[in-house]
N, C-alpha and C positions, 0 to 999 in steps of 0.2 A: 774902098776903105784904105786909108793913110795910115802906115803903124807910125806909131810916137811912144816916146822914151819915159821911163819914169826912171828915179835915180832915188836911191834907198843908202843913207850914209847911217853905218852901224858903228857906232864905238863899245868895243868891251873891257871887262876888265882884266883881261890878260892877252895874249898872242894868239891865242889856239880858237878855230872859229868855234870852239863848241863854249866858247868861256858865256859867263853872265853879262848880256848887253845891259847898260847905263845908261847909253843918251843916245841921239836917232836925229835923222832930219829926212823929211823926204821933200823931192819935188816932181810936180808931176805937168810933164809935156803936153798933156791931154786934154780934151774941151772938159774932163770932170766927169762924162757918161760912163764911165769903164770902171772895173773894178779899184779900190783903191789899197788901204792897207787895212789887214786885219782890227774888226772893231774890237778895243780893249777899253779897262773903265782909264777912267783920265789919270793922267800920267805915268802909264806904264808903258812899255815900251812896245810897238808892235809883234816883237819876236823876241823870244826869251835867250835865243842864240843866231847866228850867222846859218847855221847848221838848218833849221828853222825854215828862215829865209828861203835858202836853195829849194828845201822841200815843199815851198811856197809857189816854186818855180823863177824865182829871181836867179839870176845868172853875176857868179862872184867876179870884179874888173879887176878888182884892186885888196890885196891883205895888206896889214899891219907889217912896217918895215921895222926890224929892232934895230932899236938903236938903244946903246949903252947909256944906261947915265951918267954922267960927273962925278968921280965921289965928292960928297958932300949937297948935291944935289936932289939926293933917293927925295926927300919929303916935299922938295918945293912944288908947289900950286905952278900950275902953268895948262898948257892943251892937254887933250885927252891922246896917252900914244898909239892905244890900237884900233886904229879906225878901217872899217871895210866899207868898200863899194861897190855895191850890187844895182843890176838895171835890169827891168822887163820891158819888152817891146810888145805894147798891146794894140786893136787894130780899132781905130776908132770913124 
């Protein structure tokens, strides 16, 4: 058995890993036979928080860097800024 990578991108809506996630991307390394993410109804998010996640046994790479806004900035539409990266190595 080959382990292979899956890769779980959490964006929330504040800094702190326990905040409310909004948007997700995952991708996965794997031939598809292995577990994947939690079955939710459509379009919710796989995990309600980062926190979640870990408890899922995903391993956190990467948190949310702050970075300051611009004033005059606070409202503009642009990326999502608290994004977390989590990966599980499962054995396929």
């Amino acid at each position: 058995m080959t382990p292979r990578q899956q890769v779980l991108y959490l964006w929330a809506n504040g800094s702190a890993l326990d905040s409310t996630v909004v948007a997700w991307a995952f991708h996965d390394g794997t031939d598809g036979n292995v577990p994947g993410l939690p079955e939710v109804p459509d379009g919710r998010p796989p995990y309600d928080t980062g926190v979640d996640a870990l408890r899922d046994g995903w391993r956190l790479l990467q948190s949310a860097q702050l970075i300051a806004q611009q004033t005059g900035q606070e409202h503009r539409n642009a990326y999502l800024d608290y994004e977390f990266v989590f990966e599980r190595l499962v054995d396929c």
